[in-house]
N, C-alpha and C positions, 0 to 999 in steps of 0.2 A: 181865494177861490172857495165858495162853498161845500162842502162836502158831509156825504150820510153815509153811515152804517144800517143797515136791517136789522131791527132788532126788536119789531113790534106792529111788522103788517097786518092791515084789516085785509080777510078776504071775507066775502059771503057769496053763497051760491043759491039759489031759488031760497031768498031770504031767510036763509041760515049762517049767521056769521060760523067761518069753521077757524079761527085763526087759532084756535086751543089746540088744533090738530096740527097745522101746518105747516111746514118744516122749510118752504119756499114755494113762491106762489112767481110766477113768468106769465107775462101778457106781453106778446106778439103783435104787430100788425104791419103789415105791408103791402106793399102795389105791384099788379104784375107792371114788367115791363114790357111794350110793344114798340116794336122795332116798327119805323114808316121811315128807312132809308131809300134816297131814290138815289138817281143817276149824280144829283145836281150834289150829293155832297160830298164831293172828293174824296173816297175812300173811309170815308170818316161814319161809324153807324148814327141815326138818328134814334133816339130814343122819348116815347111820351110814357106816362102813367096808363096803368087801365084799372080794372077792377081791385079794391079792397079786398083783404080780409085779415083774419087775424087765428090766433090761437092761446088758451089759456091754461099753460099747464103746470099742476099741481103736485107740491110731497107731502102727503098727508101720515102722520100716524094715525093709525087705525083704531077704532076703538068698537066690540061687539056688545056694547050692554045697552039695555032697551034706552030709547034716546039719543044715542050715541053717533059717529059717524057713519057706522057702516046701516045703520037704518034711515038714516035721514039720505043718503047716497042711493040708496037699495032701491028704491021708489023711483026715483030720479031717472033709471036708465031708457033713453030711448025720447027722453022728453028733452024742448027747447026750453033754457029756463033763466030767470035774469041772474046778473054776477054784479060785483063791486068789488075793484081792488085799493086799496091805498097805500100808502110807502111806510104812513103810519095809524094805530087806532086812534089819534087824536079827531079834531072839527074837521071837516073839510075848510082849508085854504088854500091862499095863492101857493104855498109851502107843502102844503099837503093834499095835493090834487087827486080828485075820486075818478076811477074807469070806470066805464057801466055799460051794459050790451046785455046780448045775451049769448048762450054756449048751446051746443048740442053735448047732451049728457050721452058720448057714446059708448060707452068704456069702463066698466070697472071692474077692478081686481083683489077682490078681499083678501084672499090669501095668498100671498107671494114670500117667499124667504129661504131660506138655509136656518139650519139649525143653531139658536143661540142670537139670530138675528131682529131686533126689532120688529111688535109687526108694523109695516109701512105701506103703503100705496103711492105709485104715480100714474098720472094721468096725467092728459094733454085734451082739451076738450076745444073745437073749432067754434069759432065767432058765428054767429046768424044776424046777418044784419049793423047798422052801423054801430064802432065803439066809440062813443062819446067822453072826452075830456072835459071834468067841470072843478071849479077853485070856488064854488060857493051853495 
């Protein structure tokens, strides 16, 4: 059985690869589900899919020097903007399949921590629109 460790994911966000920063990068996606149970099915609930959506959230280390994460983020807030995740920064392939969409930049948090603690950020940023899976 094939199996991976994380040890070198591509993320980019409004075509900034951030993966120098990134500490764990989670892409989300799911359906609601819609209950159309009627009389006819014996006790038993009926369930179809409905709308999509997704969510892509982030642990970034933080970095303030001009350049850096917290300027290229800083800009960002309040904008819809394209993303890319991959499992690794190698080509895209069948083995290394690329997400791509875009995210609402709602959220960020520069300074978070206790004393002695990494600076870090997470974020969680919701999908706009469809996420596409591609192996080429």
């Amino acid at each position: 059985m094939p199996t991976m460790v994380l040890t070198g994911e591509y993320v980019s966000v409004a075509g900034n690869t951030l993966s120098e920063y990134a500490r764990k990068a989670e892409l989300t996606v799911e359906v609601e589900e819609k209950d159309v149970t009627t009389y006819t099915a014996l006790g038993w609930k009926v369930l179809i899919g409905g709308l999509k959506s997704g969510s892509l959230a982030l642990d970034l280390l933080n970095d303030f020097a001009a350049g850096k994460l917290d300027s290229i983020m800083w800009p960002l807030l309040g904008q819809v903007v394209a993303f890319e995740v991959r499992p690794t920064q190698a080509v895209v392939s069948a083995a290394n399949p690329k997400y791509t969409g875009e995210v609402l930049v709602k959220e960020w948090q520069p300074i978070s921590g206790s004393v002695g603690d990494e600076a870090s950020v997470g974020v969680t940023y919701p999908t706009s629109g469809a996420v596409v899976r591609a192996t080429a």
